[in-house]
C-alpha positions as CSV (number, residue, x, y, z in Angstrom):
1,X,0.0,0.0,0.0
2,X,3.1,2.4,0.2
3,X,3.9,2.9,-3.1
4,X,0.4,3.5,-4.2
5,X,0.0,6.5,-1.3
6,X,3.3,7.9,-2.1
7,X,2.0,8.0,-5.7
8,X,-1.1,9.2,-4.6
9,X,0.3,11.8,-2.3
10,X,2.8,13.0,-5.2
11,X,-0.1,13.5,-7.9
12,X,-2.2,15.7,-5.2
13,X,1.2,17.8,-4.8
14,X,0.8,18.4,-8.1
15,X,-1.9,19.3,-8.7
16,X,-1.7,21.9,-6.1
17,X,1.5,23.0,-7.7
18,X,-0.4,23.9,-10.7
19,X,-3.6,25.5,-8.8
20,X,-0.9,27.6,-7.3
21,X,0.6,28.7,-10.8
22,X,-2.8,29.6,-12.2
23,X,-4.1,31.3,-9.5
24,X,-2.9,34.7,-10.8
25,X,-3.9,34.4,-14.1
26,X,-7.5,33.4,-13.1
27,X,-7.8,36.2,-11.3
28,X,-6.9,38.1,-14.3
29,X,-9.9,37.0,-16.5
30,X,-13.1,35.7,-16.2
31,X,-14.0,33.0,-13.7
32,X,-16.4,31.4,-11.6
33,X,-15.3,33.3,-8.2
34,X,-14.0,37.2,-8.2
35,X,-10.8,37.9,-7.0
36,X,-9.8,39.4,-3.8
37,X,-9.8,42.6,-4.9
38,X,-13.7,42.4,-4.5
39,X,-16.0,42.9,-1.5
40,X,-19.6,43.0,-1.1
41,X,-20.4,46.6,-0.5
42,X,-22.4,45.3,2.8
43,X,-19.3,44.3,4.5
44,X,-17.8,47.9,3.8
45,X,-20.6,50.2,4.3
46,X,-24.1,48.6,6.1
47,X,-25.7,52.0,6.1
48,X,-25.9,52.3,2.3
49,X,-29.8,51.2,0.8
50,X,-29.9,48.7,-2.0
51,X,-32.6,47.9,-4.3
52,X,-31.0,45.6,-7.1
53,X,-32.9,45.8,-9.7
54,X,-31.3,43.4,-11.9
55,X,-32.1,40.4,-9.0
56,X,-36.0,41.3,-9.9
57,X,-38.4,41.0,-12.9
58,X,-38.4,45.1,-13.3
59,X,-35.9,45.9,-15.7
60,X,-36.3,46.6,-19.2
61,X,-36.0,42.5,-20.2
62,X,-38.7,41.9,-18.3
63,X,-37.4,39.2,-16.0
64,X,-34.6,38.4,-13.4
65,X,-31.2,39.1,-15.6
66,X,-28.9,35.8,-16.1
67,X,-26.3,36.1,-13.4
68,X,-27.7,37.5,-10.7
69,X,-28.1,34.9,-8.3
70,X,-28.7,37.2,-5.3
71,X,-29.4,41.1,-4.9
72,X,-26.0,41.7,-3.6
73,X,-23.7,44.5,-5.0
74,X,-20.1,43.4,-5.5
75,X,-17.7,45.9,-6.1
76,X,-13.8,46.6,-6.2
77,X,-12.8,47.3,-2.7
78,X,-11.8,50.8,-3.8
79,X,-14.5,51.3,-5.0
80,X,-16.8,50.4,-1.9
81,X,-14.6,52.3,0.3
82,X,-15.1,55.6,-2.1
83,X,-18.9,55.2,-1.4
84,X,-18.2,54.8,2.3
85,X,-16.9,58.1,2.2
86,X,-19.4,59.5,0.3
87,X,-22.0,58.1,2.4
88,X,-20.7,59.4,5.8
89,X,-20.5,62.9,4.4
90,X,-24.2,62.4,2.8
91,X,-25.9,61.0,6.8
92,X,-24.4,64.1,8.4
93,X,-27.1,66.1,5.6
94,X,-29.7,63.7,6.2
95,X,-29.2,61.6,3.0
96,X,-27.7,58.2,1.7
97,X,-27.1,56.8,-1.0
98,X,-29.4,54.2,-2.8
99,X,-27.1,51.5,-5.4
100,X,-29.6,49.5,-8.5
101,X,-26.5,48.1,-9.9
102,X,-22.6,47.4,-9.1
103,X,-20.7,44.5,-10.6
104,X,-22.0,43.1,-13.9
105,X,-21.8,39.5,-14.8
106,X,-20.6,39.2,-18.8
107,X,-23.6,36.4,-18.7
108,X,-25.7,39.5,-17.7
109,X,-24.7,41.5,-20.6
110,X,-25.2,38.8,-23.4
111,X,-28.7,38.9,-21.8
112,X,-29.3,42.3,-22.5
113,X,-27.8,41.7,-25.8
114,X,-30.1,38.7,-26.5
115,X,-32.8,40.7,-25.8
116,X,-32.3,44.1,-27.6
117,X,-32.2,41.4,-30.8
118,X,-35.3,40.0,-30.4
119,X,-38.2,42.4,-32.3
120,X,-40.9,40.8,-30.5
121,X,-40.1,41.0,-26.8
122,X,-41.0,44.6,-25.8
123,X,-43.3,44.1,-22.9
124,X,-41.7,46.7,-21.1
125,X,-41.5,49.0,-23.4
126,X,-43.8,51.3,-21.9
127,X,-41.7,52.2,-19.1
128,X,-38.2,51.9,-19.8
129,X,-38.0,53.2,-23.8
130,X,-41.3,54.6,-24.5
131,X,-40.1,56.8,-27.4
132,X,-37.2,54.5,-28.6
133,X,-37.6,51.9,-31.2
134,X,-36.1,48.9,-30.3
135,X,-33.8,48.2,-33.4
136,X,-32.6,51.5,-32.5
137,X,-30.6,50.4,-29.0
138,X,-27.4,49.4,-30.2
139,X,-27.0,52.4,-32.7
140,X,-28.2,54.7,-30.2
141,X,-25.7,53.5,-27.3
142,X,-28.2,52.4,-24.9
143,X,-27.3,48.7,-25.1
144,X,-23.4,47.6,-25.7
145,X,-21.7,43.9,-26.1
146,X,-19.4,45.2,-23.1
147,X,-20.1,47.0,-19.7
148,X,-17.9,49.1,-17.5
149,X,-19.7,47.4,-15.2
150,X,-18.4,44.0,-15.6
151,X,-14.8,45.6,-14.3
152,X,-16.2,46.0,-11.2
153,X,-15.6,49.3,-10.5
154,X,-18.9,50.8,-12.2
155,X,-21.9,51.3,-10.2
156,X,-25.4,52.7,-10.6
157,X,-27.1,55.0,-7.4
158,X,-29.2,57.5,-6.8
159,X,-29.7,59.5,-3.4
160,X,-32.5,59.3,-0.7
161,X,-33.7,61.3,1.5
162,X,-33.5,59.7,5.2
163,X,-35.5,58.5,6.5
164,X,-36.1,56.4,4.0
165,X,-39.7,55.6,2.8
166,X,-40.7,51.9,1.9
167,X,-41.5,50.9,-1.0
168,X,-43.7,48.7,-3.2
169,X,-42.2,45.5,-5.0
170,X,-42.9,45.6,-8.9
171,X,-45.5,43.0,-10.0
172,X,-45.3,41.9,-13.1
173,X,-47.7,42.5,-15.8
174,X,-49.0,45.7,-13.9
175,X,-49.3,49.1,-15.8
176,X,-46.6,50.7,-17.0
177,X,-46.1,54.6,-16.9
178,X,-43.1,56.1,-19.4
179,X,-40.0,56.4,-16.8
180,X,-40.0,60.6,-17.9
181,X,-43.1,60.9,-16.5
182,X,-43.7,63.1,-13.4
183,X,-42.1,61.6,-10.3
184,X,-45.7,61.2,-9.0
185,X,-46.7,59.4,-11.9
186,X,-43.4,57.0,-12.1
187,X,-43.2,53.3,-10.8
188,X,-42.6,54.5,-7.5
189,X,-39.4,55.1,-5.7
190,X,-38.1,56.7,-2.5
191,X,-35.0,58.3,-4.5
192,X,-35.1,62.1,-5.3
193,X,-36.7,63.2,-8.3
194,X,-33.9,63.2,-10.9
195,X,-36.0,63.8,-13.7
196,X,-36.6,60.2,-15.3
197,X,-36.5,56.6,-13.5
198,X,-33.4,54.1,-13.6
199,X,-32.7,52.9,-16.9
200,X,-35.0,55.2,-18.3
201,X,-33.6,55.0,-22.5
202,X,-34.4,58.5,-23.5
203,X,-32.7,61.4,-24.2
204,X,-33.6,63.6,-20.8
205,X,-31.2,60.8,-18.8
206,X,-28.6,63.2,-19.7
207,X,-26.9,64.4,-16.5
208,X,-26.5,67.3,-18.0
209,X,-29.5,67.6,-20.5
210,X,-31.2,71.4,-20.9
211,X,-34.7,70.2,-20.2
212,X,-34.2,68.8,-16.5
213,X,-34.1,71.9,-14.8
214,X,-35.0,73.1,-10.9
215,X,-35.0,70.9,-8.1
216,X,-34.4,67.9,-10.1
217,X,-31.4,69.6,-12.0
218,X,-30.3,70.7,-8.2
219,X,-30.6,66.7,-7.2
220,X,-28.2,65.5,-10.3
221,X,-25.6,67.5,-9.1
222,X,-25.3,66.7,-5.8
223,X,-25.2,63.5,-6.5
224,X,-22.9,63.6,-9.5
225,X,-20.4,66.7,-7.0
226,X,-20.6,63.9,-4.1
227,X,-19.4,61.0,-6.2
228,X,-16.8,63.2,-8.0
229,X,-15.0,64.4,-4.1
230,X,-14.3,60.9,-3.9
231,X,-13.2,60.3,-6.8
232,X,-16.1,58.7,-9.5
233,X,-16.5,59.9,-12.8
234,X,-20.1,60.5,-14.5
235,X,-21.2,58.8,-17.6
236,X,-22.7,61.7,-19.2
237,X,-25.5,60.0,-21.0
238,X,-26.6,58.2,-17.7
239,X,-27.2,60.9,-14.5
240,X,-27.1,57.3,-12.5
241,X,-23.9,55.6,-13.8
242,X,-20.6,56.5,-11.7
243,X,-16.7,55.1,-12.3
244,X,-13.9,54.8,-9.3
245,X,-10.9,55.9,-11.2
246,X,-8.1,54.6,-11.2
247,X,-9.9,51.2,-11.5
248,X,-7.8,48.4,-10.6
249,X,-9.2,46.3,-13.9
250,X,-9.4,48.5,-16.6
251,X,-9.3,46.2,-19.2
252,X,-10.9,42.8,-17.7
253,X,-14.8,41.8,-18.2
254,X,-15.5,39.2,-15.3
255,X,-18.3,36.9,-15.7
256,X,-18.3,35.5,-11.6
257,X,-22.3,35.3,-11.0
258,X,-23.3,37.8,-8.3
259,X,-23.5,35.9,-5.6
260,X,-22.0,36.5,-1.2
261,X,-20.0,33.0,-2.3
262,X,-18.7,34.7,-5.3
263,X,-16.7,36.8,-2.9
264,X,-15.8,34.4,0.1
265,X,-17.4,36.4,2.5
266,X,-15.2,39.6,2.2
């Protein structure tokens, strides 16, 4: 029985030789698990409000998007420590910050992409792109084969005002009102008005469009002049879509589900 253990024993070695070798480079790319680099924003900042959209069936698919195991946001830890800062500074003026979206599967975005090429899906349509047509996504940059977000550095927020008011779960097949419409009239939300929903596919989603003016012109930029103090950039087109810079993978599109086991419990 010797030799086979002592074979045994060497091939298990080896093995962990070689999970040893590749453990950089799968941190690198794409994997089942994120690297350690990664937190879930929870274990970083417990104050912050999430509603994660993407774990639900209201988004503009329709459904729960591939990926999302769990409505947890996973982030670079650079990144969740930015927002701790941000939020601190926010309680002390009786706000905090509210996240839809933070790490992006790759699965997640071939979803989107799935979708935007099927003509006949458009059941929410009359929320999320009322005025767009739908062969019109790709050409008019709403919907992309690649996400910031999937570098894990992205996220998407909006601010509250504290103390937070509850808020109704979507149910599915109820009415839909176009996500410019008056805050009053929108799919409710406990956010500030910012002018237009979450992933609302229009034109007035802008940060800095002409039209949103007032108080809900007044809301973008506090949100957009908080984010920038600690160091997020603003997609322009998207008043809800914030960078960390420098991000610690700018050129790597993970694909690790979203899930607390994705990140080991960091």
């Amino acid at each position: 029985m010797t030799a086979p253990r002592t074979a045994l024993r060497a091939l298990v070695a080896a093995a962990v030789l070689a999970l040893t070798a590749a453990s950089p480079g799968a941190q690198a790319g794409p994997g089942p698990g994120a690297p350690g680099e990664f937190v879930t924003l929870r274990s970083v900042d417990p104050t912050i409000i999430h509603e994660m959209r993407y774990a639900t069936a209201h988004t503009f698919v329709g459904e729960r998007v591939d990926g999302y195991r769990q409505p947890v946001c996973l982030l670079t830890r650079p990144a969740a420590r930015a927002l701790h800062r941000a939020q601190r500074r926010l309680l002390r003026q009786g706000y905090s910050l509210k996240v839809y979206d933070c790490y992006r599967p790759q699965r997640a975005v071939d979803h989107f992409v799935r979708w935007a090429g099927d003509p006949d899906d458009q059941s929410m349509k009359g929320e999320f792109y009322p005025l767009v047509d739908k062969d019109r996504l790709f050409e008019d940059g709403y919907i992309a084969k690649r996400s910031g977000h999937s570098r894990g550095s992205t996220v998407d927020l909006t601010l509250v005002r504290l103390p937070a008011r509850a808020t109704r779960p979507y149910r599915p097949g109820e009415r839909l009102t176009p996500c410019f419409a008056p805050q009053g009239e929108r799919f409710p939300d406990n956010s500030l008005d910012m002018g237009t929903g979450y992933d609302c596919f229009d034109t007035l989603s802008r940060t800095d469009d002409p039209r949103i003016r007032g108080a809900q012109r007044a809301n973008r930029q506090f949100l957009q002049r908080t984010l920038a103090d600690v160091g997020f950039v603003n997609l322009p087109e998207e008043w809800w879509h914030f960078t960390f810079v420098p991000e610690p993978f700018p050129d790597t599109y993970f694909d690790f589900p979203v899930h607390r086991r994705a990140v080991a419990g960091r």
